[in-house]
C-alpha positions, -999 to 999 in steps of 0.1 A, spaced: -446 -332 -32 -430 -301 -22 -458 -274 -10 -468 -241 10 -495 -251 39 -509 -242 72 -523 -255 97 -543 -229 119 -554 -192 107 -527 -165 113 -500 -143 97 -477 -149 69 -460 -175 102 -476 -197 102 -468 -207 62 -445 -234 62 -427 -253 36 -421 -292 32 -434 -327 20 -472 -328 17 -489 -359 -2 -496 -359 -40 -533 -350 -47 -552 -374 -60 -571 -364 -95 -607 -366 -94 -624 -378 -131 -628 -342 -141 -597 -329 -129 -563 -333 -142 -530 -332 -127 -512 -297 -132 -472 -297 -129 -470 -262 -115 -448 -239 -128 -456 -208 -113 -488 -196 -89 -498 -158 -81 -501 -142 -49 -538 -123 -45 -545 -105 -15 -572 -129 -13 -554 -157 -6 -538 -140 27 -569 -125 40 -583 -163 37 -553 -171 55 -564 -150 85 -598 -163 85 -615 -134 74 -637 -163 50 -645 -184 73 -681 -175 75 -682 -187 36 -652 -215 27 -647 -239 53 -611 -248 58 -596 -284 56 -566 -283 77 -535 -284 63 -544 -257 36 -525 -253 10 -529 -218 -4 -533 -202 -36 -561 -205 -67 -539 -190 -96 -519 -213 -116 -498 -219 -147 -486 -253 -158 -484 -285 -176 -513 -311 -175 -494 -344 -165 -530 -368 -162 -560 -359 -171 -591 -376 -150 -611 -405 -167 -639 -382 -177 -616 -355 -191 -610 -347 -228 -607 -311 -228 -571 -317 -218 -544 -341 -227 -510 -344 -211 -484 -315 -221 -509 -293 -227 -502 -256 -208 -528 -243 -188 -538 -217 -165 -566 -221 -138 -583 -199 -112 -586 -231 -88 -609 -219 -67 -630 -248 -50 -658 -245 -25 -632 -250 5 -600 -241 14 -576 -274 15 -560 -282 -21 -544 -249 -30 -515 -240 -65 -484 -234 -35 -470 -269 -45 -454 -288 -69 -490 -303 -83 -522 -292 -81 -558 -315 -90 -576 -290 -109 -614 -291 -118 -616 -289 -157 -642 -260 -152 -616 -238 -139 -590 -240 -165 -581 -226 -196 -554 -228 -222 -521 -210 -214 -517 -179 -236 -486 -189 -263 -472 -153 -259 -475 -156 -224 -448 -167 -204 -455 -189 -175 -451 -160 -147 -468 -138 -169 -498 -162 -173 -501 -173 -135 -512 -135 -128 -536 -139 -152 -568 -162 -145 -578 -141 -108 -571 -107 -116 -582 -113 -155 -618 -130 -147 -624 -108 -117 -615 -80 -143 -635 -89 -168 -672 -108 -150 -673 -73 -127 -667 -54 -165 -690 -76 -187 -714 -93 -161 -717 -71 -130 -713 -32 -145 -723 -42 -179 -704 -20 -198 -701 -6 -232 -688 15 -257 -685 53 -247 -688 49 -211 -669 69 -192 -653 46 -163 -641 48 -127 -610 21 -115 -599 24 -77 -561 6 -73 -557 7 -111 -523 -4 -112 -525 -31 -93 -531 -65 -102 -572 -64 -107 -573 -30 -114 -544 -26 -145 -564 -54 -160 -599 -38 -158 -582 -7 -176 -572 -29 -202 -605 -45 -206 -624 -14 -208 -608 1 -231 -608 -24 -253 -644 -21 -250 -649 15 -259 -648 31 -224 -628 64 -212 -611 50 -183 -598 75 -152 -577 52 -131 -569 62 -93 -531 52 -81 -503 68 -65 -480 95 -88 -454 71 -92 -479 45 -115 -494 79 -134 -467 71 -167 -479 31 -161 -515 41 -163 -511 61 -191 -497 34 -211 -523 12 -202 -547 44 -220 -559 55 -184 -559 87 -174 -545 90 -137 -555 105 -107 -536 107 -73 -563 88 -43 -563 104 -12 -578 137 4 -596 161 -20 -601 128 -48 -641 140 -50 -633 170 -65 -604 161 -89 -628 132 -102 -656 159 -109 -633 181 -126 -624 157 -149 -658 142 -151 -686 169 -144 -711 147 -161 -703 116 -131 -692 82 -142 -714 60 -165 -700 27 -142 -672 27 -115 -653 -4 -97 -641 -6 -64 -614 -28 -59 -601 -7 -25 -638 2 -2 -640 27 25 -634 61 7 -627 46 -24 -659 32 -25 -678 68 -7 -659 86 -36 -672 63 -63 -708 69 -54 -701 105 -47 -696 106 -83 -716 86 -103 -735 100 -134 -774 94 -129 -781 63 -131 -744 51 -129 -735 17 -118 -712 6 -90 -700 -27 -82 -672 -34 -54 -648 -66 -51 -635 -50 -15 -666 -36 7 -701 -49 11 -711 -13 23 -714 -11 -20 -752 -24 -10 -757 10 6 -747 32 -20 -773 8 -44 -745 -10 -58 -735 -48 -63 -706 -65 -47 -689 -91 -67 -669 -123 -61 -651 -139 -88 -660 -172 -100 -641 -198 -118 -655 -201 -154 -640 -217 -184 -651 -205 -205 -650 -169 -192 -612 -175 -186 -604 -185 -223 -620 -148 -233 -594 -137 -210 -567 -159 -223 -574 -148 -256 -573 -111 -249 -537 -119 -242 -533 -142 -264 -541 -111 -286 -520 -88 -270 -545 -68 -262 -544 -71 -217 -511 -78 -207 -496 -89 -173 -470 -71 -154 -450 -90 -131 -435 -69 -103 -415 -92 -83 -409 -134 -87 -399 -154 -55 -390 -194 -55 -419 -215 -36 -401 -219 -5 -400 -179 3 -437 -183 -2 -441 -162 29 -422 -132 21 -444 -127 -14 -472 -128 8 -458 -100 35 -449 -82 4 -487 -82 -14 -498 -77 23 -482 -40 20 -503 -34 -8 -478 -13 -30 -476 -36 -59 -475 -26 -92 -489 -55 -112 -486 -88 -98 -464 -109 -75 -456 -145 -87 -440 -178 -68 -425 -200 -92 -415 -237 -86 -381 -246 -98 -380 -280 -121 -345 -277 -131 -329 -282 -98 
């Protein structure tokens, strides 16, 4: 098959495209035709090693964990799936070998969901990262509920336009932090926006003199400082981006694949009510250049590779 791999940490490089061998399906996995796979800026900091102390890499890596596609065989123990059915997966194993940059991907059955029918394909292979790391830091980690008043760091990016979405559908005020040009975005998402950057203390206390019931990180460093700065008493802070979260009292969260949390997620879509924008789509073999471009970390929404069938 036809894949994205490496074969020693480094920059966007040392990605290269060509022939790697078909993955064999394990009996709870089954055999995902790709049709598209999302770029997270996890994926590239991975990449550079930055996770070596916790995910062993297998060398060549194929990267990626965020899927959409067709199941093509199930494994011999599987009968959640059957072949055609459209899925999405957050394919996240305990190392780093057997990534969604490739024509097929084995994928666990406890890390797949069922595509959302008003989803398209792109659409849908943004969804099962950002959407579960969206909604376990939400539900799980901040435990939120109706009339909090909430704090989102990045919130037009991919996690962070989610977690709008989710929170408010739960009953929370949401103030979302991004630059002027995503203000309008936020505000259709039911946000209200506030410019980061110097003075972002006091234009969060303005608008919120009583502090923030819960707040999520998604950026660290001042992001995170201001968060705590600004917390209601009693407030709860979680942070997907900076372990100094433990300082400040707070809870750092990594996402986990969950089925059945991902089908909540799916549905939510499925619904209409979270909704996944795509900001640019690039073919698998210019793998690389999505990655430089998530690497600049000016996306609005999400940036999707997509493999090509027709051709």
């Amino acid at each position: 098959m036809k894949a994205i791999s490496y074969n020693a940490y480094g920059s966007a490089d040392v990605l290269e495209y060509g022939e790697r061998p078909d993955p064999k399906v394990g009996p709870d996995s089954v055999l995902v035709k790709v049709r598209a796979a999302a770029v997270n800026p996890v994926d590239w900091k991975a990449r550079e090693g930055y996770l070596q102390g916790a995910l062993e890499a297998v060398f060549p890596v194929i990267p990626g964990w965020d899927v959409s596609g067709v199941v093509v065989q199930p494994g011999v123990a599987v009968d959640e799936f059957a072949v055609g059915d459209e899925v999405i997966g957050y394919v996240r194993e305990d190392f780093l070998s057997r990534g969604t940059f490739a024509e097929y991907v084995a994928a666990p059955v406890r890390t797949l969901a069922r595509k959302p029918l008003s989803l398209g394909f792109e659409e849908a292979a943004g969804l099962p990262l950002a959407g579960l790391t969206a909604y376990q830091v939400l539900h799980r980690t901040l435990k939120v509920r109706d009339g909090d008043t909430v704090l989102v760091h990045a919130a037009a990016g991919g996690v962070g336009s989610l977690a709008v979405q989710i929170a408010r559908h739960a009953g929370c005020r949401v103030i979302g932090t991004a630059s002027p040009r995503n203000h309008d975005h936020l505000r259709s998402l039911g946000a209200e926006p506030v410019e980061y950057g110097e003075g972002l203390v006091d234009r969060l206390r303005e608008l919120v003199p009583e502090g923030f019931d819960a707040a999520f990180d998604t950026v660290g460093g001042d992001a995170l400082r201001a968060s705590a700065d600004t917390l209601a008493p009693g407030g709860r802070l979680a942070s997907i981006a900076d372990s100094e979260v433990f300082s400040y009292g707070g809870r750092y969260a990594f996402v986990r694949p969950d089925a059945n949390d991902l089908a909540q997620v799916a549905e939510l879509a499925e619904q209409g009510i979270v909704t996944v924008h795509v900001d640019r789509v690039f073919p698998l073999e210019q793998a690389a250049e999505a990655y430089r471009l998530n690497e600049e970390g000016r996306t609005r929404g999400k940036i999707v590779v997509t493999v090509d069938w027709d051709a």
